[in-house]
N, C-alpha and C positions, 0 to 999 in steps of 0.2 A: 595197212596193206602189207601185205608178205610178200619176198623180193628174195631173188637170188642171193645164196649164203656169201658167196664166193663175192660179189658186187659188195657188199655191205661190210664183209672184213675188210676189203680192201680200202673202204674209206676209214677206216677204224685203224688201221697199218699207217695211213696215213698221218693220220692225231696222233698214233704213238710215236712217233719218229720226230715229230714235230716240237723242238726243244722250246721253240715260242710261243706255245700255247697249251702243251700238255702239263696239267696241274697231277694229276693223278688219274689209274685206270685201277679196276678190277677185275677181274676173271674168274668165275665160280660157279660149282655145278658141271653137270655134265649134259651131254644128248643122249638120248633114248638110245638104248641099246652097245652103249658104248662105255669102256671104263678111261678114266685119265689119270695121271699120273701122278698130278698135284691136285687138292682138294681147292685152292684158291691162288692167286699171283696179284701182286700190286705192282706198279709201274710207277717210278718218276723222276726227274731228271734233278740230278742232285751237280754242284759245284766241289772235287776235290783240290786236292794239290796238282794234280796232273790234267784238272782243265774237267771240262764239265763230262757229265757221262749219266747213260740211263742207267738206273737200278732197278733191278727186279728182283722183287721177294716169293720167293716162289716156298707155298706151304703142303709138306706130305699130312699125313696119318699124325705126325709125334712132333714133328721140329719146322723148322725155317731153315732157309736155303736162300741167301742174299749172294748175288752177284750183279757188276759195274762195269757198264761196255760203251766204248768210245762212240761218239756222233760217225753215222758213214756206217762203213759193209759192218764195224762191228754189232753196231746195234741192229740192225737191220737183219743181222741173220738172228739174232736172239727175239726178235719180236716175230721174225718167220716162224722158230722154230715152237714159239705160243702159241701163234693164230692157227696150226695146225695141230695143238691140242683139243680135245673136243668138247669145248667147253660149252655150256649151256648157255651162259650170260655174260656180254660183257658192258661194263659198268665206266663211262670215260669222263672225265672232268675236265675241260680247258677253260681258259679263262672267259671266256661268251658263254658258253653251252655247257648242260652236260647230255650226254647223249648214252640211250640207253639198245642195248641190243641184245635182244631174244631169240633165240633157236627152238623154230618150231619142231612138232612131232615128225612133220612130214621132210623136217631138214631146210626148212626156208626158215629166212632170219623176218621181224618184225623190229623196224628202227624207231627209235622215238627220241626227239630233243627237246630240250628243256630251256629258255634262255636262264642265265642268273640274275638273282634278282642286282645283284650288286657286281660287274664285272671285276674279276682278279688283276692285281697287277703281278704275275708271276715270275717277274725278272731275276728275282732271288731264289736262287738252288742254293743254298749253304748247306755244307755235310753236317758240320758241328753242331751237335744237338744243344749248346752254348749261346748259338746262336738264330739257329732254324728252332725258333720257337713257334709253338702251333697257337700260344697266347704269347703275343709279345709281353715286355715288362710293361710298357704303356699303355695295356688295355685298359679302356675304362673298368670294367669287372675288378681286375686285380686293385686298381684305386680305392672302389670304393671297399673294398674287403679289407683294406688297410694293409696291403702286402708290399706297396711301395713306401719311397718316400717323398722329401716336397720335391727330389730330383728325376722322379720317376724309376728310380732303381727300386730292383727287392730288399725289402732290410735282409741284413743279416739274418734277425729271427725267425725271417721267413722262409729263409731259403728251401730246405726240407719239405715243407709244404707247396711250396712253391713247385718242386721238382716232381712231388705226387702228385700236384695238377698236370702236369706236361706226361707222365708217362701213364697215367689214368687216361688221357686222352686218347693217348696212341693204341691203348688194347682197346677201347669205345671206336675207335673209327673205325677197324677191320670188322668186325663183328656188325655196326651196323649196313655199311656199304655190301656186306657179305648178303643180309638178311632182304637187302631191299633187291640186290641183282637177281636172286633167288627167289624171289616173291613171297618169304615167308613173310613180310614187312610188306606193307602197299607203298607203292611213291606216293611221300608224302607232298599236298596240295596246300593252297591258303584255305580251302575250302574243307579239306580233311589235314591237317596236319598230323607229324608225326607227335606220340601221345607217350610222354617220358612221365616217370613217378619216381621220386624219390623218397623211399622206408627210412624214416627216423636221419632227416636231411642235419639236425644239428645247424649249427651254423651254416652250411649249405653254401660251405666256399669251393665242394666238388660239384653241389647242383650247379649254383652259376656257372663255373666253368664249361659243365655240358652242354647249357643249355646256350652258353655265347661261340662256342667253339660249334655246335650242328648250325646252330642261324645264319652267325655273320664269317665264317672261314669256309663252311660246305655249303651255307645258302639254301639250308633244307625248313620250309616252312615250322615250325614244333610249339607246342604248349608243354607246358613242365611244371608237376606238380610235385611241392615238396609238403613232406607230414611228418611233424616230431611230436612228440607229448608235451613237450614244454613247451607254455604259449610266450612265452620270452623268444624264444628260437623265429616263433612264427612272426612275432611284432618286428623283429630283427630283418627277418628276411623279405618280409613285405615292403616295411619301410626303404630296403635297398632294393627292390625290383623297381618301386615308385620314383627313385631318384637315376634310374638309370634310365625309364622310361619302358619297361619290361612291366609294368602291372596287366598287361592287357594278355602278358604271353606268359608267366607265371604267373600258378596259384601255390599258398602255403596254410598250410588247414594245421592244425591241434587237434592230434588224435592218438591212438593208438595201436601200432603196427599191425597185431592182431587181426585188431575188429576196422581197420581201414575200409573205407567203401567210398568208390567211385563211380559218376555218373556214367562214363563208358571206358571200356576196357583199353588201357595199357597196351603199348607195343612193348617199352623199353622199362622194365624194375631196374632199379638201384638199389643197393643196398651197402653203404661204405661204413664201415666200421662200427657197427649194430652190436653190442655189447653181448656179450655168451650167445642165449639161447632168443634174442631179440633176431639174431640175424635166422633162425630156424621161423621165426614168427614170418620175416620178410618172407621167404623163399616160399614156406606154402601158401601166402597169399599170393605170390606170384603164381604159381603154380595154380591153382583156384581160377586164377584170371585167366592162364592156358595162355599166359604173355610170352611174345615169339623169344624177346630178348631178355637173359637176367643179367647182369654183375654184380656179385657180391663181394665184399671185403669185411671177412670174419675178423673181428676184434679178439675179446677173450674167450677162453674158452673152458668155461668154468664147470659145466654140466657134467661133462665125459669124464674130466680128472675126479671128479667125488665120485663120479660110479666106481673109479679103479680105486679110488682108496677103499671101496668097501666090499671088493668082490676080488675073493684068490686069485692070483695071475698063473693065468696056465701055464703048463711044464710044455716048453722047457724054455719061456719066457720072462721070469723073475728080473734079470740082469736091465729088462727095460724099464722095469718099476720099482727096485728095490732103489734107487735115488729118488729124494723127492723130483728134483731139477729135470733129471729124464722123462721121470713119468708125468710131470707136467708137461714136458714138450710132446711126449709121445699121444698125450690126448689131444694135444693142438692137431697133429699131422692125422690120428685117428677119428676126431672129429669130424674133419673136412674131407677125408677117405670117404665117409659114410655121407656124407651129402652128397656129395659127388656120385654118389654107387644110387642114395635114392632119386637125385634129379633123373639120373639116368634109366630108372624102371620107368620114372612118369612119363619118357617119351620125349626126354632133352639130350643134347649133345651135351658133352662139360669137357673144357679144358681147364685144368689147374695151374696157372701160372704166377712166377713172381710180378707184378707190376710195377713193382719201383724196389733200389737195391735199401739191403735191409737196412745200411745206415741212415736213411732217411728214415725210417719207420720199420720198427721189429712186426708190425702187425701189415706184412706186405705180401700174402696170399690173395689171390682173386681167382673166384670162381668165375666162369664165363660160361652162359647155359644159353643154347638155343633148341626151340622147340624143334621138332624133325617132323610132327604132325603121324608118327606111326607106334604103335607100341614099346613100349620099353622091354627089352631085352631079358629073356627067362635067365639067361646066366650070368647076367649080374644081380640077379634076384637073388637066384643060389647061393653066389658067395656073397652077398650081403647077409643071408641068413648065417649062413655057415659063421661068417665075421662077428657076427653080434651072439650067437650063441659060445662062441669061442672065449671070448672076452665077457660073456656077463653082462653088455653092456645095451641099452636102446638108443638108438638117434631119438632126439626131440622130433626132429624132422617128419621121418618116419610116423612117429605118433601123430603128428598134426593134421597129417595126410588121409589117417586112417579115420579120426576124427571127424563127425559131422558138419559139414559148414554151419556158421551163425548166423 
């Protein structure tokens, strides 16, 4: 039932203000006929040095925008100064409920709450990302993957990985929460869960992670399938869904990224660190599925650098290929140019970001694609054209796309 706008933010003003039970809020989308200023906002109350305080991440067009405002008139004008943006959906987590709120055409809002399956103990706002971990070091997940030790700490060897798990999270949560307040995602039920795949999962220490981090931290019903070619990978990872008690909520098939086939279609592709032109394989199968959510994390990228060693580099660009060292780097960054340029014609959003800093990992790009459900864009067609005749060079991507399905 649809209810006065103004009635229903104000129970929403109320949750947000609310340092004892607000977990996390979203904001995203806009109302009909209106532009907003930020494309999305997160909300949550975090623990400094100078005593606790709301954050708000507030996201434009290109960047992030974080600022940290005292309990009292400071937050309260920042969360006024929100609820009077004209946002489409707002998306609220406390520790009982999460509650969802839609803005209709005609300007009335539609509430709907959720209880959790498992209630939060939210007591903890820790700032230090050292500490405010989104998997603690004592998860079961991180045990069985062999990331601790018998003292429940990360080994040392892990740490790196460790810290890819923690910030692989953090670009997965916005991106989902974004998808679902927006309805490009359905809220997921027991009865329809939300439907994660993971493209050549490997040892599939970032499936598990995703898939323990949506369940038992966001309490979002999901099944999670992972597929590698190696049936070792899949003996591996089965045996550890089975000993965590997760057989019933992931599946792991042996197969081949390509020719993957699934009984019904994908919300959320993954695809982490898919070798050259494997991770070209993921993306247009995602693509194919017409999947709301991609992340990818390109590995090597072996394809594009042999095309430039075998094709003149145009004048007056020599200088970026005449080192070997460059022009291997220059196909890593031109590689991913081009994916990003063709996601974006099939009618995806892509943000290009680092995910984790590169000393943990040199292979720390990730794409983040979501569909927009309208056509892709005639002017990044053109300069895709214009780019790839310039250089000599074809996406695999591209080709795959053009390609008949199998």
């Amino acid at each position: 039932m649809a209810e006065p706008l103004l009635r229903a933010l104000s129970r929403v003003r109320g949750l947000l203000l609310d340092d004892t039970v607000l977990v996390r809020a979203v904001a995203a989308g806009r109302r009909r006929g209106t532009t907003a200023r930020w494309r999305r906002v997160e909300l949550r109350y975090v623990d400094l040095k100078a005593g606790r305080r709301l954050q708000v991440t507030a996201y434009d067009e290109t960047q992030a925008h974080t600022s940290n405002h005292a309990p009292g008139e400071a937050a309260a004008a920042a969360v006024d100064d929100l609820l009077d943006v004209p946002f489409g959906n707002w998306h609220v987590e406390t520790t009982t409920e999460t509650l969802q709120l839609r803005v209709t055409k005609k300007g009335e809002a539609v509430l709907g709450t959720t209880p959790r399956a498992e209630p939060v103990d939210d007591t903890a706002h820790a700032h230090d990302r050292a500490k405010d971990r989104l998997l603690p070091e004592d998860d079961p997940v991180l045990a069985a993957l062999g990331f601790v030790d018998a003292q429940g700490r990360v080994k040392p060897s892990r740490q790196a990985k460790y810290r890819q798990v923690e910030e692989f999270l953090r670009d997965l949560a916005p991106v989902v929460d974004d998808a679902i307040a927006t309805g490009r995602l359905p809220r997921p039920t027991p009865e329809r869960p939300l439907r994660v795949v993971d493209l050549g999962c490997g040892n599939a220490y970032l499936t598990f992670a995703a898939h323990r981090y949506l369940t038992h931290v966001r309490g979002l019903p999901v099944h999670t399938t992972g597929i590698d070619v190696k049936a070792q990978s899949r003996e591996f990872a089965t045996a550890t869904a089975a000993a965590l008690g997760l057989d019933g909520e992931m599946t792991f098939l042996t197969g081949d990224i390509g020719s993957a086939d699934l009984d019904e279609r994908p919300d959320v592709v993954l695809a982490l660190h898919a070798c050259d032109t494997a991770t070209d394989d993921a993306l247009a199968r995602a693509v194919s599925w017409a999947a709301p959510v991609v992340l990818a994390a390109p590995c090597c990228h072996h394809d594009v650098a042999a095309q430039l060693r075998r094709t003149p580099t145009p004048a007056p660009y020599s200088l970026l290929t005449r080192s070997g060292i460059l022009r291997e780097r220059f196909a890593d960054t031109l590689t991913d140019a081009m994916r990003a340029a063709v996601l974006r014609t099939a009618g995806y959003r892509v943000d290009v970001i680092d995910f984790v800093d590169s000393k943990h990992t040199p292979r720390n790009t990730l794409l983040r694609a979501v569909r927009t459900g309208s056509a892709g864009s005639p002017q990044t067609a053109a300069e895709l054209d214009e780019l790839t005749r310039t250089w000599g060079v074809q996406p695999r991507l591209a080709e795959l796309l053009r390609e008949p399905p199998a």
